[in-house]
C-alpha positions, 0 to 999 in steps of 0.5 A: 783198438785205435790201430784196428778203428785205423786199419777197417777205415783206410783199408778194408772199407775203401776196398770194400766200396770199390769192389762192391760197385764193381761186383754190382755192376758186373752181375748187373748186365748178367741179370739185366740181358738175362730179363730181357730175354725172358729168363727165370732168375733165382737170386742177385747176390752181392757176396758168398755165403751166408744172406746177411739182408735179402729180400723178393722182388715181384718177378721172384728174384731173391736179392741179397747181401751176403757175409763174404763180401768178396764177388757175387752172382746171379744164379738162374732157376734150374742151375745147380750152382752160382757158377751157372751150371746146369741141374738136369734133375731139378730141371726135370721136376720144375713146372713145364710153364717154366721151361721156356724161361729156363737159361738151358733152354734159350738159344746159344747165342741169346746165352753167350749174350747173357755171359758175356754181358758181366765182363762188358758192363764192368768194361762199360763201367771203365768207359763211362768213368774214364769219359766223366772224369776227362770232360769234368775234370781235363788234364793237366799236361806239359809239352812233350819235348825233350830236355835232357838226355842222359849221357850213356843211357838207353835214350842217348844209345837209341839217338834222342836228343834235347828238345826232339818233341815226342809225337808217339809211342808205341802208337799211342798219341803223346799229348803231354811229356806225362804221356811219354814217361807212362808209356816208357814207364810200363814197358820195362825190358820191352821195345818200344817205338817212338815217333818223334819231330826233329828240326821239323822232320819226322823220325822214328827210333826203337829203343828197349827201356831199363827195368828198375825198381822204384819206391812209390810215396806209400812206400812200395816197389814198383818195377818200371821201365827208364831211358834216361831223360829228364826235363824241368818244369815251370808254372808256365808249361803246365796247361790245364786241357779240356777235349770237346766231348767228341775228343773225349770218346777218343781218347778214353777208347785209346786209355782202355786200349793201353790198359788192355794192351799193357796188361797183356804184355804184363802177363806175357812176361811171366811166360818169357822169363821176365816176370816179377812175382812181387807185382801180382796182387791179390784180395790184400794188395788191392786192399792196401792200394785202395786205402793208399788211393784214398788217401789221395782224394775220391777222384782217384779213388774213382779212377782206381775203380775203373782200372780194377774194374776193367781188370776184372772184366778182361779177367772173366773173359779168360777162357777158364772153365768156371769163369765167364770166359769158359762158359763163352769157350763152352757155347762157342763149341756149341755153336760150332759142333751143333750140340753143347759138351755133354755133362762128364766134359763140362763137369770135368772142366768146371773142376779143372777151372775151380782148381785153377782159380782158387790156386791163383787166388791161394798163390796171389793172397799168400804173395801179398802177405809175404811182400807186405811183411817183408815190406814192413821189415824194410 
């Protein structure tokens, strides 16, 4: 019972209130560009399945919390499922006042607006926690100059040297050594460019880091990039830095852009051969993570909220039938042909993109499981 108590408190509730804010706020911009353009909505929903609580509001939304706490929706009056497709039928045998305010009924462009707007409020989500915690809080950072390079090393072979000062990689600015090793980092098996300061000249040297596995602290293996240089740190290098609020819009624009970015590539690798299955995760390893997170404090926690966050957000926007970004595919050829898909296409496309993710989501659950048991045998 003890060990149960353990599990729903450092795992299960943690990821919960993590999923829960970002659910929210996704299904938020849904709902708020959909009031703005006059459409009727049936029901908010946070979760799947049965209503747990739920009540009407005076415009005749009916919000609720439901039973599987695992997404969430915003269904539109007329639409035949929380996936906001279209029932023709019940359309025919609403009210006629009503049909002007049916989604169906706005304009292509006023309904991209209304799709899109989930995945850009959980990226706007990411900005403004980003943003909060860099001017709350700043950074600590340490000179981004070199100490040691490894003798026989991907960073000896690409002719770094002790105490070049990284100014760059990738094009993403190094302000601190920290920066460097985070670019180099999460570039495993893939060519990097570094900008550098040498004796005064600037340089720039191309290098590929070395894919290794490392154990985090909670015990994980992570694949990471290395090149083989190192550097001490004393009390005195370490500097707390504190951009001004302009500076600060910047560099959260660059931190998002990195993520992007690194994720792309991350992906990329499955389709070249060099992906490691072992890093997909599903519904258990964001679990696992977020009580691991936790552990470290509410700021993480909240930092891991935005990286998810922005995840889901570019996830969404994938153009798979069923997500936002097959609605988006869908009213974009619309918009170019005129006329939308009739409803055989869209029917057959909404099963295609069901299939699809639900396969994902069978394949990332099933990944889980089998890493975090063979994990516990290790």
């Amino acid at each position: 019972m003890f060990d149960f108590a353990f599990w729903l408190l450092s795992y299960v509730v943690p990821f919960l209130a993590v999923l829960t804010v970002i659910v929210f706020v996704h299904e938020m911009g849904h709902y708020l560009v959909a009031r703005w353009n006059g459409v009727a909505i049936q029901t908010f929903s946070v979760g799947f399945g049965r209503e747990l609580v739920g009540w009407n509001d005076k415009h005749g939304t009916r919000w609720r919390i439901s039973a599987i706490p695992l997404g969430g929706y915003v269904r539109f009056v007329g639409d035949m499922n929380a996936a906001s497709m279209p029932d023709l039928e019940a359309t025919q045998n609403l009210p006629p006042e009503l049909a002007p305010r049916l989604f169906v009924n706005k304009s292509v462009w006023q309904r991209i607006a209304i799709v899109a707007a989930g995945p850009i409020a959980n990226i706007l989500l990411t900005f403004f926690i980003l943003y909060a915690l860099l001017l709350g809080y700043g950074r600590y950072t340490i000179p981004p100059v070199v100490g040691e390079v490894i003798a026989g090393s991907v960073a000896e072979e690409a002719g770094l040297q002790a105490g070049d000062t990284i100014v760059s990689v990738d094009g993403y600015a190094v302000r601190g050594f920290e920066d460097f090793q985070r670019y180099v980092a999460t570039s495993p098996s893939r060519e990097v460019v570094v900008d550098l300061v040498r004796n005064g000249a600037e340089q720039t040297l191309t290098l590929t880091p070395e894919a290794v596995q490392v154990e985090d602290r909670f015990g994980n293996l992570q694949r990471i990039g290395r090149i083989g240089v190192t550097r001490n740190v004393d009390d005195t290098d370490i500097t707390l830095y504190r951009p001004g609020p302009v500076e600060a819009i910047g560099m959260t624009f660059e931190e998002i852009r990195f993520i992007i970015q690194r994720t792309a590539a991350f992906l990329g690798d499955f389709f070249v051969g060099r992906g490691d299955v072992e890093q997909l995760g599903g519904p258990v390893k964001v679990a696992k993570v977020s009580g691991e997170v936790a552990t470290l404090g509410i700021v993480a926690l909240i930092n891991l909220m935005a990286l998810l966050s922005l995840n889901i957000g570019i996830f969404n926007l994938l153009p798979v039938p069923m997500l936002d970004g097959g609605h988006l595919m869908y009213y974009l050829v619309e918009a170019v042909r005129g006329r939308p898909l009739s409803m055989r296409v869209q029917e057959i496309g909404y099963r295609f993109g069901f299939a699809l993710v639900l396969a994902l989501m069978v394949f990332t659950v099933f990944n889980d499981t089998v890493f975090s048991y063979f994990g516990i045998l290790r």
